[in-house]
C-alpha positions, 0 to 999 in steps of 0.5 A: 074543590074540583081537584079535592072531589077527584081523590075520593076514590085514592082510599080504595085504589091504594091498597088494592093496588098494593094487595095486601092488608097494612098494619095499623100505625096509628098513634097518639097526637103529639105536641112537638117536644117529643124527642123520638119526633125530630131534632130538640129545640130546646127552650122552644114556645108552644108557638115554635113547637106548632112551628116545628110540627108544621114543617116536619109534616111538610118534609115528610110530605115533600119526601114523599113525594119524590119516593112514592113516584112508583105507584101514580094511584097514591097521588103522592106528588100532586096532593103535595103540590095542592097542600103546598099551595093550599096551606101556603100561608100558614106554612109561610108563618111556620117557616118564619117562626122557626127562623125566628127561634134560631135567630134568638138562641143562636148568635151571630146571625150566621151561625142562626142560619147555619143552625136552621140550614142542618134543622131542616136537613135532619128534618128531612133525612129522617124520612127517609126509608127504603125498607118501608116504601109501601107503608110510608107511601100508604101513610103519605097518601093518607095524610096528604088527602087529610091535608087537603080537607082541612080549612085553611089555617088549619094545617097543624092540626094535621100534624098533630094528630098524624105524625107519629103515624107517619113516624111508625110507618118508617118501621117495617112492617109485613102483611097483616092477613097471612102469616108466612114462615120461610123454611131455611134451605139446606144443602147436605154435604156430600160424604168425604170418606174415601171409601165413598168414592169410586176410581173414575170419582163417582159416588158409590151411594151402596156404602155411603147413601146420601140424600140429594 
């Protein structure tokens, strides 16, 4: 309890140290079918869905956990660690759930093992983002503290309810509070008719003015 106490004050330290106001990604709880998630799992019990949900919060954790490294106020790392070893047997069960699924609809067992291998590569490849650091990093920071608070046992309804938020933090997005417009700089082209041009090449801006 000591550890969780000393991130009550991460909900402050981030975005001031971003300075700028984040957009709202909030989203609508998910149930693990949805196909703009992750990787299909088709045929998959509710049991395997909760599964599924579970791990992909994990790597998206884990991720960033190695990217949001540039800013030690988020407590990206260590809030993964604690999660990590919080939540450790429900994620042990999570983990053999989804071996477990592709033991069943994949045969023989190496081709299972192949199957589940790429799950969690593609798992992982899809967070990551190199546009969108400030609001995934947010987001990771956010989530990781939820996860932390949350009665063992209880860590998939964590996923649930914050992982199309952390999904639409991977879009990019700008600041909130001010609305920038950045003008086209343009370089006129200077005169090309000789007559323009005195001998030594100078131009002669008496016949031809040309705004610099």
């Amino acid at each position: 309890m000591a550890a969780g106490a000393s991130l009550l004050a991460v909900p402050t330290a981030a975005p001031a140290n971003f300075f700028w106001k984040a957009p709202d990604m909030s989203g609508a709880p998910v149930r693990g079918d949805e196909p703009e998630l992750h990787n299909p799992l088709p045929g998959a019990t509710p049991a395997e869905l909760q599964a599924s949900l579970v791990w992909m919060l994990r790597a998206g954790l884990n991720v960033g956990a190695l990217q949001c490294q540039f800013d030690p106020t988020l407590l990206a790392s260590g809030q993964y660690n604690h999660v990590i070893d919080y939540h450790r047997v429900e994620l042990g069960k999570a983990y053999q759930t989804l071996e477990g699924y592709f033991k069943r609809t994949k045969k023989p067992l190496k081709a299972a093992q192949n199957a589940f291998d790429q799950y969690g590569t593609r798992t992982y490849s899809r967070f990551s983002t190199v546009s969108s650091q400030y609001t995934f990093c947010e987001t990771v920071s956010k989530i990781g503290r939820a996860a932390l608070f949350v009665p063992k046992g209880q860590f998939h309804t964590v996923a649930e309810k914050y992982l199309s938020e952390l999904r639409n933090s991977l879009n990019r997005h700008g600041e909130q509070r001010f609305t920038y417009q950045i003008l086209p700089i343009v370089t006129p082209m200077p005169p090309l008719d000789d007559k323009c041009w005195g001998k030594k090449g100078e131009l002669d801006t008496r016949r031809c003015p040309f705004a610099f």
